[in-house]
N, C-alpha and C positions, 0 to 999 in steps of 0.2 A: 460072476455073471458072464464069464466066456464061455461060457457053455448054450448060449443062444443059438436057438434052431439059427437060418440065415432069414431075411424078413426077403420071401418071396411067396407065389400066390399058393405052393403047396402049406406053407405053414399057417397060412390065413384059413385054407380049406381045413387043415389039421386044430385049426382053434375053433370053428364053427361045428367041427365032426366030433370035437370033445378029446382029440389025441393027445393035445398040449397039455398039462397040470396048469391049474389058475396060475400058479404061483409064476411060472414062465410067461404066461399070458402078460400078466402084470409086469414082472420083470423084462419084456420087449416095448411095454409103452413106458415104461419108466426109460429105457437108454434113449429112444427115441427124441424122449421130452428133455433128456442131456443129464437126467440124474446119473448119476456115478459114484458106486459103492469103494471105500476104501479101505479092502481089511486089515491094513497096519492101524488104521485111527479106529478102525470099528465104527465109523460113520461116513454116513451120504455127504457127497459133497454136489452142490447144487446150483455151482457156478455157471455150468453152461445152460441151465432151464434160464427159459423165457422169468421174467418178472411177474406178466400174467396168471403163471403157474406156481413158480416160488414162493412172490406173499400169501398163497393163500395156501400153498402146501411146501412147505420148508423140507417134510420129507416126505417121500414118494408115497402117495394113495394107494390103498387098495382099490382097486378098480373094478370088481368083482365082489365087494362086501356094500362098497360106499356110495351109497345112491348119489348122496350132492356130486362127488367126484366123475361119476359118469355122465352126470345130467354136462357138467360144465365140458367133458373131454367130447360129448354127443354137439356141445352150442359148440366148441372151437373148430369142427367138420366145416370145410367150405361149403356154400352151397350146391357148387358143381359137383363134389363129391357125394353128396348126402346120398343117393344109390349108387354109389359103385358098385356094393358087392353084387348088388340085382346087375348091373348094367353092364361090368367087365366079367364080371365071374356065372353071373346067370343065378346067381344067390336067389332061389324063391321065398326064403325065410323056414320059420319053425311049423311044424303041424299044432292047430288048436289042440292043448291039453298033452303035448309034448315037452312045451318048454315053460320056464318060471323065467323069475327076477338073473336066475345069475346067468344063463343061456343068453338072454337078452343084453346083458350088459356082456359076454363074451364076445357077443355078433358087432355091440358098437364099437369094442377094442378091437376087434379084425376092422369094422368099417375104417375105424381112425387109422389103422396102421395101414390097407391098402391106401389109404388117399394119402396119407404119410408115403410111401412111396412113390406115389404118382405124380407128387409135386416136387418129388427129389428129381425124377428121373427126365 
């Protein structure tokens, strides 16, 4: 997983424009959230995730297939966050009959990770 774009607002842009592969998508909220892949053990080590995260996901969600997983990564958004991407990036969302379930849950992983940002920075 060192191959991660850098988590700035072009790669937020590049996960909502559909440039990022899911898979990276996922794999930027997975480091964020402190999962850490280990390839000598061949497994996630999940020491540095939150508790709140952990018990309920031991290893890292899909976040792109998994409805529960996104609903709860959409409830951990601050509420001052909840429009970033409208409010810092000018995000107007998807065109009716443009976008489905995985578009949507792409847009809350960008949402999570700008605000992931913004409360780092």
């Amino acid at each position: 997983m060192s191959n991660l774009p850098p988590l700035n607002t072009d790669t937020i842009w590049a996960i909502l424009n559909e440039e990022i592969d899911d898979a990276t998508v996922n794999q930027l909220v997975w480091h964020c959230l402190g999962y850490r892949y280990d390839p000598v053990t061949a497994k996630w080590d999940n020491q540095e995730v939150s508790a709140e995260w952990r018990d309920e996901y031991p290893q890292p969600p899909d976040f792109i297939e998994s409805r529960p997983a996104t609903v709860k990564l959409t409830r951990s958004i601050p509420t001052e966050y909840k429009q970033i991407l409208k409010e810092k990036l000018g995000f107007k969302g998807y065109k009716i009959g443009e976008f489905g379930p995985r578009q949507t849950r792409r847009a809350t992983a960008a949402n999570w990770l700008l605000s992931y940002m913004e409360q780092k920075s």
